[in-house]
Backbone as CSV, one residue per row, in Angstrom:
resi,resn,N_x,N_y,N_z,CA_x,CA_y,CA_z,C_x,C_y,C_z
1,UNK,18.544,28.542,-5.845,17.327,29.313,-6.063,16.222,28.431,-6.628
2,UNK,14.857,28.862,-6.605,13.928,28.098,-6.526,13.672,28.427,-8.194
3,UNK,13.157,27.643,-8.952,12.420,27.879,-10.020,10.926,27.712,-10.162
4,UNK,10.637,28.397,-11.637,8.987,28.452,-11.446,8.569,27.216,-11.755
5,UNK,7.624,26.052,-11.521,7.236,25.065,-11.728,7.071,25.023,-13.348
6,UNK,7.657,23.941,-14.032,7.948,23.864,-15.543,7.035,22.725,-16.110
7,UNK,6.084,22.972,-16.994,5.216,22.147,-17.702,5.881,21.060,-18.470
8,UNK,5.901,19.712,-17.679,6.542,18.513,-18.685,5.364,18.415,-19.438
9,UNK,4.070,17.580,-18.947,3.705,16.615,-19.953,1.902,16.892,-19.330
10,UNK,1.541,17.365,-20.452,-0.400,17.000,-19.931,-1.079,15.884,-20.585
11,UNK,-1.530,14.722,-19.961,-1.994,14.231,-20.187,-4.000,14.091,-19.914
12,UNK,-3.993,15.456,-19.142,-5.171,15.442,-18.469,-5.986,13.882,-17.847
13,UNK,-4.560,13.774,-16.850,-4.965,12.477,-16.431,-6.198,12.810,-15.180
14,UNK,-6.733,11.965,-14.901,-7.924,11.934,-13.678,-7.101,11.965,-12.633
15,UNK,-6.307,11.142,-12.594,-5.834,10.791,-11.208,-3.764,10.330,-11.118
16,UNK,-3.486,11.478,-12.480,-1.962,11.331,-12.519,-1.266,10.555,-10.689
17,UNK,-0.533,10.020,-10.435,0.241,9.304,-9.116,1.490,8.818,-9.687
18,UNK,2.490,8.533,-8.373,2.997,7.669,-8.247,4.310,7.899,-9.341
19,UNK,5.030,9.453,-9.376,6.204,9.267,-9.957,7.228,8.763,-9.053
20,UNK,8.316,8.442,-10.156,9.322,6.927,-9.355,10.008,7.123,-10.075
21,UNK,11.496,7.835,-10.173,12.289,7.895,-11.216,13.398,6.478,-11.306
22,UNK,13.333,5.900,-12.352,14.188,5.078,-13.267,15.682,5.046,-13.011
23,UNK,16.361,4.683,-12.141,17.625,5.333,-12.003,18.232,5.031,-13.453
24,UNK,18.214,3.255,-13.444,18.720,2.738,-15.113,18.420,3.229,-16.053
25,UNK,17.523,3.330,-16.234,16.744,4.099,-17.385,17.120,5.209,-17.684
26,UNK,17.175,5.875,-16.761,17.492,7.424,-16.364,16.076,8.031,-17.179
27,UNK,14.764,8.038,-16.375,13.713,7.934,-17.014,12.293,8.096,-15.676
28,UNK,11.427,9.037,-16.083,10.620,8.577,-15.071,9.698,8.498,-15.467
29,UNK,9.308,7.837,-14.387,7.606,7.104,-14.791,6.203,7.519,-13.710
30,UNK,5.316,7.539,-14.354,3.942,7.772,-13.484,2.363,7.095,-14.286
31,UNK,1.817,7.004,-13.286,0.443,6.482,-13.955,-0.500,7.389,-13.439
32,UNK,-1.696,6.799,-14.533,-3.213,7.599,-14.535,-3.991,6.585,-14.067
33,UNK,-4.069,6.426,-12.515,-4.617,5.179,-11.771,-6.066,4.864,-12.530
34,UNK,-7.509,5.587,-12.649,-8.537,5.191,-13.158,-9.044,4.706,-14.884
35,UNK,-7.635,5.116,-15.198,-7.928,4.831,-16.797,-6.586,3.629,-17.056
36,UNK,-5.883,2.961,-16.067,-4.781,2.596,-16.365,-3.700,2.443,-17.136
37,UNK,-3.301,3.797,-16.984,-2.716,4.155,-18.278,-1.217,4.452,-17.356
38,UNK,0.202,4.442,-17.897,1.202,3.996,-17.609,1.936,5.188,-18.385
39,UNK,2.644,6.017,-18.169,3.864,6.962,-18.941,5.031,6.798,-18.323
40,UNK,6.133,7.571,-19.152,7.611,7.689,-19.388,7.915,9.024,-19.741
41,UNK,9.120,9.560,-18.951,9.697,10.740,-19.635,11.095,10.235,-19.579
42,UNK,11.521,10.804,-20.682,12.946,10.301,-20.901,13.509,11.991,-20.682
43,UNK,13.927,12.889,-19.879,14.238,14.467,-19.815,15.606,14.378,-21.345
44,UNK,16.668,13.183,-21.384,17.453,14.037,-21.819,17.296,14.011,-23.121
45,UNK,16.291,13.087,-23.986,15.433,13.393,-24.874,14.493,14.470,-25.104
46,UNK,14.126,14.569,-23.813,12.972,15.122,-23.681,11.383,14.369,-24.438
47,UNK,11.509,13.723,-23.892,10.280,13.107,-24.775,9.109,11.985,-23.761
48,UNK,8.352,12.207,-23.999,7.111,11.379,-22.856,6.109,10.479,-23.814
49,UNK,6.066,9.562,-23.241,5.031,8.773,-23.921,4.040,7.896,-23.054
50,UNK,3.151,7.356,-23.475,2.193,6.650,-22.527,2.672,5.393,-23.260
51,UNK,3.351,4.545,-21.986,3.435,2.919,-22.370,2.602,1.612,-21.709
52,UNK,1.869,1.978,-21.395,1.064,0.683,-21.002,-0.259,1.412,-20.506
53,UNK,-1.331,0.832,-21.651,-2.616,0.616,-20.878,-3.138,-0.716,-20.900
54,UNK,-3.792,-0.872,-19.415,-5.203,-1.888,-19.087,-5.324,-1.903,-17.808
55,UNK,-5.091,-3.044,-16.929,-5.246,-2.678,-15.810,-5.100,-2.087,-14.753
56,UNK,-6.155,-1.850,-14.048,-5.575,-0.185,-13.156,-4.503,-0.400,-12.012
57,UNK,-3.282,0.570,-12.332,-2.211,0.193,-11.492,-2.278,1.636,-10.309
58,UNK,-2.298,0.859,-9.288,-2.491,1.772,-8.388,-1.058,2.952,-7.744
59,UNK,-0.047,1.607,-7.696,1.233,2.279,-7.487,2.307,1.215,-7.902
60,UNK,3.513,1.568,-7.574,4.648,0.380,-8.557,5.971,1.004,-7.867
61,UNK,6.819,0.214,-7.808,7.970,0.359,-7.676,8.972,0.056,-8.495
62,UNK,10.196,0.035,-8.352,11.212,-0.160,-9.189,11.797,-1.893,-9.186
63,UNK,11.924,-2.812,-9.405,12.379,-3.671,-8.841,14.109,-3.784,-9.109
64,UNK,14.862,-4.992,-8.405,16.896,-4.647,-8.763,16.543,-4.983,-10.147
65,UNK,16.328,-5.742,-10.729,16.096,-6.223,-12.078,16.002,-5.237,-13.456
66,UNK,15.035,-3.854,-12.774,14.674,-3.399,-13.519,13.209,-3.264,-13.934
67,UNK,12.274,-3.981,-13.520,11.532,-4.675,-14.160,10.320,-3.550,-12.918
68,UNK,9.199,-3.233,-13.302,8.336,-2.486,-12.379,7.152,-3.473,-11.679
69,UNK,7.222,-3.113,-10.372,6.219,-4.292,-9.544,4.962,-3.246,-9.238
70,UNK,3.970,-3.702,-9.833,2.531,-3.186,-9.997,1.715,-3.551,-9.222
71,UNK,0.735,-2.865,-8.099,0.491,-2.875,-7.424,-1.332,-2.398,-7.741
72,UNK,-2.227,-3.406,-7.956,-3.488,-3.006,-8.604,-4.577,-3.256,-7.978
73,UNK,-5.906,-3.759,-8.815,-6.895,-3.960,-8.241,-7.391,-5.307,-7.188
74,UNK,-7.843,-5.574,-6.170,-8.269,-6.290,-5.659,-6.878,-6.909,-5.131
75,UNK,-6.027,-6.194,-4.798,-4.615,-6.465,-4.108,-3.963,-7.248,-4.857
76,UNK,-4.089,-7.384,-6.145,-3.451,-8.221,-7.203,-2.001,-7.187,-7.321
77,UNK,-0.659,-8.154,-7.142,0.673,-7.842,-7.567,1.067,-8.155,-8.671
78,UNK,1.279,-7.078,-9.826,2.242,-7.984,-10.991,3.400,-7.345,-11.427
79,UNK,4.634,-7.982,-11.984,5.515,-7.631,-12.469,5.112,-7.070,-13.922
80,UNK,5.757,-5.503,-14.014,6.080,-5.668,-15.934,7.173,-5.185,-16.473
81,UNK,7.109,-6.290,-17.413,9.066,-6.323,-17.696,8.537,-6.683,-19.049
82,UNK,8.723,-5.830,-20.141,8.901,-5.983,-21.673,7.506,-5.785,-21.976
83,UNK,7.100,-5.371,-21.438,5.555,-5.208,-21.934,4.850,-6.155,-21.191
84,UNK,5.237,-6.521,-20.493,4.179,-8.388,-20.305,3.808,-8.074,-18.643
85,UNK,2.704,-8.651,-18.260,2.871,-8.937,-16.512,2.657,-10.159,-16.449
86,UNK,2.922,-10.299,-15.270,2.853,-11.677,-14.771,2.660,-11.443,-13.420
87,UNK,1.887,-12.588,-12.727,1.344,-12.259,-11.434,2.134,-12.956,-10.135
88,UNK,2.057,-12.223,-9.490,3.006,-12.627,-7.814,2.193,-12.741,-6.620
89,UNK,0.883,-11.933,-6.741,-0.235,-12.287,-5.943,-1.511,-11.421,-6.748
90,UNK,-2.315,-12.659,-6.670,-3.271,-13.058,-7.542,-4.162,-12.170,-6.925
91,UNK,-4.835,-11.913,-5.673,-5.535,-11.218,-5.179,-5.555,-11.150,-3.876
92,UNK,-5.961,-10.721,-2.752,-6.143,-10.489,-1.001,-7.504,-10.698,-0.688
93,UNK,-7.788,-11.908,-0.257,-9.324,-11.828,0.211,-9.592,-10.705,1.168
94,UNK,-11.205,-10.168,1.066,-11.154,-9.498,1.705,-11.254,-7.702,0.876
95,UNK,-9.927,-7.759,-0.076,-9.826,-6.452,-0.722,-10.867,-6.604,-2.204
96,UNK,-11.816,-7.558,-2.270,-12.534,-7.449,-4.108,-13.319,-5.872,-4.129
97,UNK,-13.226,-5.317,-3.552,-13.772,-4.488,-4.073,-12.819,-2.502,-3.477
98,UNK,-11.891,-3.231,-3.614,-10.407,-2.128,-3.441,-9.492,-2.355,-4.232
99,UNK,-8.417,-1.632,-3.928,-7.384,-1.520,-4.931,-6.178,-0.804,-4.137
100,UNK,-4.935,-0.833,-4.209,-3.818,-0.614,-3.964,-4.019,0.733,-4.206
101,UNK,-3.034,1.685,-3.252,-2.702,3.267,-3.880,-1.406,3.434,-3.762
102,UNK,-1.079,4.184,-2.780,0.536,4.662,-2.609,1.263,3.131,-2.131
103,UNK,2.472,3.125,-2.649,3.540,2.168,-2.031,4.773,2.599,-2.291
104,UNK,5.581,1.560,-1.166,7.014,2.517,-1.329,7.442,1.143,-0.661
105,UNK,9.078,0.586,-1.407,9.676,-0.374,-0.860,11.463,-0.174,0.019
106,UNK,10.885,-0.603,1.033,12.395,-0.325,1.770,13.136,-0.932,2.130
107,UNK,14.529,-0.135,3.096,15.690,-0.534,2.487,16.169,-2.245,2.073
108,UNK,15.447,-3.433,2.504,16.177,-4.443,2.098,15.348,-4.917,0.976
109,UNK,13.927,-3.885,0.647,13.371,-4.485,-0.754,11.813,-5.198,-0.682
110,UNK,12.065,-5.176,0.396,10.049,-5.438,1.045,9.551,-4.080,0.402
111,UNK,8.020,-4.609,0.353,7.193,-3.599,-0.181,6.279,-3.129,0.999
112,UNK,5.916,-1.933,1.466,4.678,-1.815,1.631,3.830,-0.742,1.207
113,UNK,2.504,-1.203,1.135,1.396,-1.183,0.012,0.257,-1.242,0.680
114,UNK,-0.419,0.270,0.171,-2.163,0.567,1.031,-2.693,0.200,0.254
115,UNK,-4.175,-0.004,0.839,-5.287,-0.068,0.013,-5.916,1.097,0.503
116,UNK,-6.985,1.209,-0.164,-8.196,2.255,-0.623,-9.351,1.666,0.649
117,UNK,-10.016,2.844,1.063,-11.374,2.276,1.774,-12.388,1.354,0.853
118,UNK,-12.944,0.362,1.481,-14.049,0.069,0.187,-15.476,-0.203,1.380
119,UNK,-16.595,-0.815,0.646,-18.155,-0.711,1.447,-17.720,-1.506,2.499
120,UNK,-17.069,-2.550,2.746,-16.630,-3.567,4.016,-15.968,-3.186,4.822
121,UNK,-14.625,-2.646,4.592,-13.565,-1.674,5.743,-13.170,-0.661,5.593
122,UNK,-12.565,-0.246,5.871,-11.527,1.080,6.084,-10.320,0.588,5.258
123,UNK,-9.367,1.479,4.766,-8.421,1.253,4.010,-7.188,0.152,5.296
124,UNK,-6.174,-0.546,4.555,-5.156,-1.131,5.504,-3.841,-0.823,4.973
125,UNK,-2.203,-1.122,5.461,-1.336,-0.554,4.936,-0.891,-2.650,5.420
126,UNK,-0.224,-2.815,3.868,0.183,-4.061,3.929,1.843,-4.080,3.909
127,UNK,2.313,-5.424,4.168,3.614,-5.257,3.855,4.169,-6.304,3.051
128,UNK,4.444,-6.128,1.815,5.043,-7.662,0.871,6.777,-7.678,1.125
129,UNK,6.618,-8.872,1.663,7.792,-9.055,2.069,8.676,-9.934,1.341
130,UNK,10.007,-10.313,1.034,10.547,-10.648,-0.074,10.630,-12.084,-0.946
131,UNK,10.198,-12.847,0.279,9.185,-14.472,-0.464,7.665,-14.115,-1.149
132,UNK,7.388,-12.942,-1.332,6.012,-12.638,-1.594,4.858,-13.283,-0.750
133,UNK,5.001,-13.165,0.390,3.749,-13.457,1.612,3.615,-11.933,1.919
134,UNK,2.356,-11.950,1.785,1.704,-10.219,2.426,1.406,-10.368,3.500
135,UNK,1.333,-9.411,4.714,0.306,-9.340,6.163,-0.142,-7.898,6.403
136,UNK,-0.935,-7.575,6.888,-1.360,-6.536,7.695,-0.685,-6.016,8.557
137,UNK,-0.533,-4.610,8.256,0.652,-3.929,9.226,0.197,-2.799,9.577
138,UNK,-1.161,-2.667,9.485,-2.493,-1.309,10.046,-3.274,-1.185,9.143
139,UNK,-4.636,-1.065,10.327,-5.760,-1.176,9.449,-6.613,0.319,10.135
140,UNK,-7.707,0.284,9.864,-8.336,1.891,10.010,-7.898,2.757,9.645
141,UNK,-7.576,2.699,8.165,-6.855,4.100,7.438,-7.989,4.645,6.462
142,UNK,-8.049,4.935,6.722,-9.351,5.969,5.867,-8.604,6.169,4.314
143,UNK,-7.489,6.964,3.653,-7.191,6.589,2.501,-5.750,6.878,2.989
144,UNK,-5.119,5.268,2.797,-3.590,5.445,2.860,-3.346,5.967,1.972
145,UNK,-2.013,6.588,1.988,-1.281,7.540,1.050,0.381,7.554,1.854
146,UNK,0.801,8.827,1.153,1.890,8.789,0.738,3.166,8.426,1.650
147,UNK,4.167,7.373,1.771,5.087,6.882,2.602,6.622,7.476,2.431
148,UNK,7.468,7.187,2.986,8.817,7.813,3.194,9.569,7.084,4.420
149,UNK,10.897,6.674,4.004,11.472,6.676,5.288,13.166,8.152,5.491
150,UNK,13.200,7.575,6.681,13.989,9.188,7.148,15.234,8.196,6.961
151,UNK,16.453,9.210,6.615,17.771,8.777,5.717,18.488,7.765,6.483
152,UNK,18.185,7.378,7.943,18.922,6.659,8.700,17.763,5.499,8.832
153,UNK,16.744,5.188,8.197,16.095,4.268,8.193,15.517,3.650,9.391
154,UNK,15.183,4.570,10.304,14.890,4.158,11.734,13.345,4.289,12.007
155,UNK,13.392,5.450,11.383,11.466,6.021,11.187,10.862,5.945,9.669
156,UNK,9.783,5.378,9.684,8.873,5.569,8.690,7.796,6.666,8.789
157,UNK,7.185,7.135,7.603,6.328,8.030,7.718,5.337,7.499,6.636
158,UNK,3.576,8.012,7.400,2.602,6.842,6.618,1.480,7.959,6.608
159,UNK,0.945,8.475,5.842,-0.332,9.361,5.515,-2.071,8.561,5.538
160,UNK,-2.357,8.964,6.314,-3.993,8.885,6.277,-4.620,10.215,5.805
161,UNK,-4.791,10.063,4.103,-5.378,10.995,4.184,-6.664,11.623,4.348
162,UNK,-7.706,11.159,4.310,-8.987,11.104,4.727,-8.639,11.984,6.441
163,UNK,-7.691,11.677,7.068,-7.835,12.415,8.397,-6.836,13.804,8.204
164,UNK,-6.496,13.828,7.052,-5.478,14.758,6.897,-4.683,15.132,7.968
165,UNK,-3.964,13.340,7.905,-2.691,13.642,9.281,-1.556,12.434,8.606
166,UNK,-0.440,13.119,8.842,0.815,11.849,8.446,1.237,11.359,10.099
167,UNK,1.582,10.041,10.173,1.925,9.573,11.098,3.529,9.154,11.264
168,UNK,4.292,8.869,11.917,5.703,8.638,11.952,5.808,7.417,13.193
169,UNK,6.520,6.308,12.363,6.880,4.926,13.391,8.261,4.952,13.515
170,UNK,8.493,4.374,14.467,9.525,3.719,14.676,9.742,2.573,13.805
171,UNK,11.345,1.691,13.098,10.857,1.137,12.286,12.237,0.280,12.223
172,UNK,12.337,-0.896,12.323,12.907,-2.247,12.309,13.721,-2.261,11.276
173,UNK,14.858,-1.853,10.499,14.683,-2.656,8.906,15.469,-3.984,9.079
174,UNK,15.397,-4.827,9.648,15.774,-6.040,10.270,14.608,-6.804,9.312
175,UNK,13.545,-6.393,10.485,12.189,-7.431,10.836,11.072,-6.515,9.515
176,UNK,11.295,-5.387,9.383,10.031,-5.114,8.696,8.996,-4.654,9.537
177,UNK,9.523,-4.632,10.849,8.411,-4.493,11.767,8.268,-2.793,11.711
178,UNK,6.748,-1.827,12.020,6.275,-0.673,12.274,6.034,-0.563,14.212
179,UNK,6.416,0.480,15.076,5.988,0.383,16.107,6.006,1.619,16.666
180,UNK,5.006,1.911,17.526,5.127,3.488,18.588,4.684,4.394,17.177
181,UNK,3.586,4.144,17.019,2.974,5.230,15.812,2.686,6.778,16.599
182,UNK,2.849,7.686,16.246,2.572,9.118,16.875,2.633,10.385,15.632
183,UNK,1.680,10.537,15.730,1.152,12.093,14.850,2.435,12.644,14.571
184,UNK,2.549,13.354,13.388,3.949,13.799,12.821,3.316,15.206,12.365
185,UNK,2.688,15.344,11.717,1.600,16.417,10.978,0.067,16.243,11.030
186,UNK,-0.638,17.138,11.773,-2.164,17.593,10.913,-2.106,18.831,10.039
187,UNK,-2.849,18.255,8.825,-2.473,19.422,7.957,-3.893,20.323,8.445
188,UNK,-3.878,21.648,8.007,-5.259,22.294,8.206,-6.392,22.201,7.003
189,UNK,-7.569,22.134,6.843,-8.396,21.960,5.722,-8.557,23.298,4.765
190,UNK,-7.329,24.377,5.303,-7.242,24.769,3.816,-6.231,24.769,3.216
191,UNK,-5.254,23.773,3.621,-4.271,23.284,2.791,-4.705,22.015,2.290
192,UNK,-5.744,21.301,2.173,-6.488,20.464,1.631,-5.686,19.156,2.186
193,UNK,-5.631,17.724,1.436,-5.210,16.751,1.760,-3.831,15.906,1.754
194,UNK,-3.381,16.114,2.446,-1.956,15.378,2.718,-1.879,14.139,1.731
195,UNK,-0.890,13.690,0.479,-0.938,12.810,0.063,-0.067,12.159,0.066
196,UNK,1.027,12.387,-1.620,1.951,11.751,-1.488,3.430,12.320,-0.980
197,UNK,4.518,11.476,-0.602,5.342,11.931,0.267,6.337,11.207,-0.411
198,UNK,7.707,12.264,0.217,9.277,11.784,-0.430,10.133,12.343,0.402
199,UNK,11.142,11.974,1.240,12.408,12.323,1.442,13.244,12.940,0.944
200,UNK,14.197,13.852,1.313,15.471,14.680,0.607,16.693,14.034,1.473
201,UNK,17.874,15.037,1.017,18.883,14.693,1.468,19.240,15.335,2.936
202,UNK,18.635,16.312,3.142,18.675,17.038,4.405,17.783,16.288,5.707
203,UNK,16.720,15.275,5.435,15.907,14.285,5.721,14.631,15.113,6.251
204,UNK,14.597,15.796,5.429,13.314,16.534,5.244,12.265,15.898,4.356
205,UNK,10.730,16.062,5.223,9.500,15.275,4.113,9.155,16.452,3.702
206,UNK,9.104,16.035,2.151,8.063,16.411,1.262,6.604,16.043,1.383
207,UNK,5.585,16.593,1.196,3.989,16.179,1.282,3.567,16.914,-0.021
208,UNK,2.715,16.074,-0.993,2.062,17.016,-1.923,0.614,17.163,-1.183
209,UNK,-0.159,18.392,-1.709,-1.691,18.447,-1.053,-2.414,18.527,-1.986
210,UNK,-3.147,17.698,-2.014,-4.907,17.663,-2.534,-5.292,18.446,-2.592
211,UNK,-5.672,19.254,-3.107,-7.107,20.369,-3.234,-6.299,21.509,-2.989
212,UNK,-4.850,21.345,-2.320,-4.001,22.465,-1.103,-2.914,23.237,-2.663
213,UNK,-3.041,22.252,-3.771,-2.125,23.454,-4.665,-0.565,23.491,-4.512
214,UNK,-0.368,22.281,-3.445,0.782,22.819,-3.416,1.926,22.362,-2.852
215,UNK,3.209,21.852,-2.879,4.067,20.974,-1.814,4.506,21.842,-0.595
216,UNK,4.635,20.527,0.035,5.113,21.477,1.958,6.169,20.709,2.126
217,UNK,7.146,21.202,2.511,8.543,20.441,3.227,8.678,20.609,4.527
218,UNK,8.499,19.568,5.130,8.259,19.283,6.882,10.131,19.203,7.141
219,UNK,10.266,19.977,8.476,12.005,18.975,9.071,11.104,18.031,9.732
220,UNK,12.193,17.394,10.457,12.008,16.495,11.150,11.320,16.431,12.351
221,UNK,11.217,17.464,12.999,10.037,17.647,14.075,8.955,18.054,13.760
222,UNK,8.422,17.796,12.135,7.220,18.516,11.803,7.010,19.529,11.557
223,UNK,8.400,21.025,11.795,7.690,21.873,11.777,7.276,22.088,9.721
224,UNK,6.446,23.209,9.442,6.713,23.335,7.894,8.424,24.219,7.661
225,UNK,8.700,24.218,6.717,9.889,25.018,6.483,10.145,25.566,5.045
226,UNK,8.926,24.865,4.391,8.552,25.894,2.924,7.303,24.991,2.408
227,UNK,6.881,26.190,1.279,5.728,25.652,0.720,6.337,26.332,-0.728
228,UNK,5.530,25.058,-1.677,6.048,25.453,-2.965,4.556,25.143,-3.736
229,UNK,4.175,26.772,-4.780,2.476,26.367,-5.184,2.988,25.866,-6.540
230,UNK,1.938,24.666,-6.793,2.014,23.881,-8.250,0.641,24.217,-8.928
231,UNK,0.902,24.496,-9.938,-0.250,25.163,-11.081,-1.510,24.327,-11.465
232,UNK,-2.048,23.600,-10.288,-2.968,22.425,-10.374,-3.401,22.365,-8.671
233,UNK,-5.071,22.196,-8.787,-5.112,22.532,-6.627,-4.676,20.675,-6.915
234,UNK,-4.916,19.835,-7.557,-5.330,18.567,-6.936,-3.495,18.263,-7.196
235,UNK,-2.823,18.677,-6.460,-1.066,17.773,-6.558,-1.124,16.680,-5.967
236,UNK,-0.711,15.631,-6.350,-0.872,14.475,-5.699,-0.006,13.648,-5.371
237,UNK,1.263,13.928,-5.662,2.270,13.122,-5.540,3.994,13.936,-5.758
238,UNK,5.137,13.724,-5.608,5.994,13.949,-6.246,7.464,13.029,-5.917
239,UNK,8.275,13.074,-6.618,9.425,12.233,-6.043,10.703,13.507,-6.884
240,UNK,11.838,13.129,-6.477,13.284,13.266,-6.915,13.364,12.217,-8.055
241,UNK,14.079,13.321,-8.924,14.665,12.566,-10.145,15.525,13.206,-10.962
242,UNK,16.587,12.786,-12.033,17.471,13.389,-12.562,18.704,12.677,-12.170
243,UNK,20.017,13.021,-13.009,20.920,12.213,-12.736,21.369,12.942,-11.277
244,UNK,21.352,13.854,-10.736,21.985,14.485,-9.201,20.347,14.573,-8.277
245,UNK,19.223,14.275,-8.625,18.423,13.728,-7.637,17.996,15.268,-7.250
246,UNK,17.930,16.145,-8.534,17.954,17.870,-8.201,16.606,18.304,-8.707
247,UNK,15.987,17.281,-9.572,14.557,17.490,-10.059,13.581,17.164,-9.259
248,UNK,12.421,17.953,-9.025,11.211,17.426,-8.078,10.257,17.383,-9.587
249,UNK,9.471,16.185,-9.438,8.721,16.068,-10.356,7.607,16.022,-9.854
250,UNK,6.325,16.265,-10.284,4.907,16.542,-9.513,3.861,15.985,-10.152
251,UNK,2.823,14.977,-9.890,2.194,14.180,-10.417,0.725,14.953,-9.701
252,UNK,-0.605,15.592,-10.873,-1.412,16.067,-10.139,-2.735,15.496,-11.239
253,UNK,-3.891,16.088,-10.558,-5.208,15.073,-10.859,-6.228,16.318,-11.586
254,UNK,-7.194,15.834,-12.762,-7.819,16.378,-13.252,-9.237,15.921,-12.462
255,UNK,-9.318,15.012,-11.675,-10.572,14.536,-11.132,-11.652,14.221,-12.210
256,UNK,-12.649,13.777,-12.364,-13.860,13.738,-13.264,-13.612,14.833,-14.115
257,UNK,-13.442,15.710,-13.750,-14.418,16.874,-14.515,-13.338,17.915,-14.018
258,UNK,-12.732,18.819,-15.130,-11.690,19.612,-15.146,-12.275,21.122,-14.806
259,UNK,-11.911,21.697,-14.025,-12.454,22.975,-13.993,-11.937,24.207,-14.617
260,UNK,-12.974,25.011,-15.285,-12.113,26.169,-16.437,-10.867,26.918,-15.546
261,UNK,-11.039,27.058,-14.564,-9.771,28.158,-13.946,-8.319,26.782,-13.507
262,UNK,-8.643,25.277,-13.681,-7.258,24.854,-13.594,-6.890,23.976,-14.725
263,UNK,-6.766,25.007,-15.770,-6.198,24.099,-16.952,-5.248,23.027,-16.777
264,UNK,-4.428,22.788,-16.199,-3.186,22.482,-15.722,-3.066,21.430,-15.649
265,UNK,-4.922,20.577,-14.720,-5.074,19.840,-13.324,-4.523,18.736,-14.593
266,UNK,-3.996,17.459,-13.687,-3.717,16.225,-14.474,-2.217,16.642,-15.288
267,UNK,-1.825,17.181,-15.282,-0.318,17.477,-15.724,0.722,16.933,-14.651
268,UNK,1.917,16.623,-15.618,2.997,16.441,-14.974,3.861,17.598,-14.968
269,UNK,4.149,18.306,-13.348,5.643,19.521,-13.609,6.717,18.940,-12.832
270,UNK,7.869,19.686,-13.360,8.886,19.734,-12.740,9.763,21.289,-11.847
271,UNK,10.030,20.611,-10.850,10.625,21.825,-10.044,11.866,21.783,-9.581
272,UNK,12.608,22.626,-9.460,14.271,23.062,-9.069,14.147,23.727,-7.845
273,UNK,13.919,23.241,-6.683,14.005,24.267,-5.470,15.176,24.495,-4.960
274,UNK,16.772,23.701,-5.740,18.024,24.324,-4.788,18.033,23.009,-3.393
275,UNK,17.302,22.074,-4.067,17.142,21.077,-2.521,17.516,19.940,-3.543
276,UNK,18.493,18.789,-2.748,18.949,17.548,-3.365,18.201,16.128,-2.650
277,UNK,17.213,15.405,-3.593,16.282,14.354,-3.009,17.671,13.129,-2.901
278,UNK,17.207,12.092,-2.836,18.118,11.110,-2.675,17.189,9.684,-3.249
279,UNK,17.831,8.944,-4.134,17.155,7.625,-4.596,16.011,6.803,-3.866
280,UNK,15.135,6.710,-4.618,14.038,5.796,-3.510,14.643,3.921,-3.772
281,UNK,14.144,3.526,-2.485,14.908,2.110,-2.765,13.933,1.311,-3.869
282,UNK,15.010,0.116,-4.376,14.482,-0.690,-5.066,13.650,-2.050,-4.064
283,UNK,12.883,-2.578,-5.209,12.178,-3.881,-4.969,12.721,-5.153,-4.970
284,UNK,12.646,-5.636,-3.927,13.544,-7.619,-4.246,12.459,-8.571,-3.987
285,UNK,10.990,-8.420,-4.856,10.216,-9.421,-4.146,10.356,-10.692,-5.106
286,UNK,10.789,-11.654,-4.644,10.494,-13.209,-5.288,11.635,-13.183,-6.272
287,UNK,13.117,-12.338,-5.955,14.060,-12.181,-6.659,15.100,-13.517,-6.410
C-alpha cells in the first residue's frame, strides 16, 4: 500500500536535486545546486544535516571508495572525501559559462554528465569515462536532466527537459557507446517538466515533474502506470533508498521566491508506494 508522502527535512532549498542514497553509509544525500550547499540524512538516526557548503555542485555520484564525485561549475569534476575536494577535471572549454546538472554513472563506473544551456549552446550530455577523459555523447539538449538505465543494462534513458520529452538508447556497456535514440515519453504541459529519473525493480521509470507536483512511473513501453502527488509543484528529482531499496525519497525546489500556497516547495519527502527500487551504480573514475 501506498503511503502519504512524509516530511523529512526543509531546508527551503532553491533548487533541492540529486538524491543518491549511501549504500555504506546507509545515508542519503542531496544538494541545493544555487547556494551550494550539500546535506545528509542518516533515517535510522533520523537526523539531517547540511555538510558542505561552497561550490555549486550540480550533481555527484557515489564513487567504490566511498568518496562522492562532484560534478560543478564550468564542467569542473571534483572528488569529496573528508571534507576536502580535489580536482579530476579542472574545467571543459567551451562550458565557462555552464554548469553540470543531472548525472548518473553506469554499470562499469563511467560517468555521464549534462550540462545546462548557456548564451553560446544548447545544453550537451557528456560521458567521463574511467581514465577521466570526457567526450561528447549529444549535444542540442535544451536542459539535460534526469538519466536511468533499464535492469538489463541494454537501454538508457536521457531527459530533455526544456522539450518535455525523455528519450531511450540503445546502449553498449562494453564501449560506453549511446545509439538509435527514439522518443520514450512526451510529457503534456500540464504535467509540467520531466526531470529527474530512477529505475525500480520491476524496470519501471520513475520521472519527477517540474511545476507537474508530482512522480509518474512509466513501464517499459512508456505507457504511465501511476502517478504519485508530492506536496511541492516544483519535484525535481527522486531516487530509492533504505536498507531494502523500499524508500522513494523526493528532492523538490523553492525557486527564487516561495509561493504562500506551497509551503513545502524546497523540502525533502519520503514515500512508501509498495514498489522495490534497486541500487544506483557506483563511480570508478581515476580509481
Amino acid at each position: 500500500m501506498q503511503e502519504a508522502p512524509e516530511l523529512i527535512a526543509n531546508y527551503e532549498c532553491k533548487t533541492g536535486e540529486n538524491p543518491l542514497w549511501h549504500a555504506a553509509e546507509k545515508r542519503l544525500y542531496w544538494c541545493d545546486i544555487p547556494r551550494g550547499h550539500l546535506f545528509r540524512y542518516d533515517p535510522q538516526a533520523n537526523h539531517h544535516e547540511r555538510c558542505y557548503e561552497g561550490q555549486t555542485i550540480g550533481g555527484f555520484t557515489v564513487e567504490r571508495d566511498g568518496a562522492l564525485l562532484c560534478f560543478m561549475e564550468r564542467g569542473a569534476v571534483k572528488r569529496w572525501c573528508g571534507g576536502v575536494l580535489t580536482t579530476v577535471v579542472d574545467h571543459i572549454p567551451g562550458e565557462e559559462n555552464s554548469r553540470f546538472n543531472d548525472v548518473i554513472a553506469d554499470p562499469m563506473g563511467r560517468v555521464f554528465c549534462g550540462t545546462m544551456s548557456s548564451p553560446e549552446h544548447k545544453g550537451r550530455l557528456y560521458r567521463l569515462d574511467l581514465d577521466g577523459t570526457i567526450a561528447v555523447v549529444r549535444e542540442e539538449v535544451g536542459c539535460s536532466n534526469g538519466m536511468a538505465f533499464s535492469r538489463d543494462g541494454r537501454r538508457m534513458f536521457h531527459t530533455d527537459a526544456d522539450a518535455r520529452e525523455i528519450y531511450v538508447f540503445d546502449y553498449d556497456v562494453r564501449t560506453g557507446a549511446i545509439a538509435n535514440g527514439r522518443l520514450f515519453v512526451r510529457s503534456d504541459e500540464a504535467d509540467g517538466f520531466p526531470d529527474g529519473a530512477t529505475i525500480d525493480s520491476e524496470d519501471c521509470l520513475w520521472s519527477a515533474h517540474w511545476d507537474g507536483g508530482c512522480l509518474i512511473r512509466y513501464t517499459q513501453d512508456g505507457r504511465e502506470e501511476r502517478r504519485i502527488a508530492v506536496p511541492a509543484k516544483k519535484a525535481s528529482s527522486l531516487t530509492f533508498g533504505g536498507g531494502d531499496y523500499r524508500d522513494i525519497y523526493v528532492t523538490t525546489a523553492a525557486g527564487h521566491q516561495k509561493s504562500a500556497d506551497d509551503r513545502l516547495a524546497g523540502s525533502l519527502f519520503r514515500i512508501r508506494a509498495g514498489v522495490t527500487g534497486v541500487a544506483e551504480y557506483l563511480s570508478a573514475i581515476c580509481s
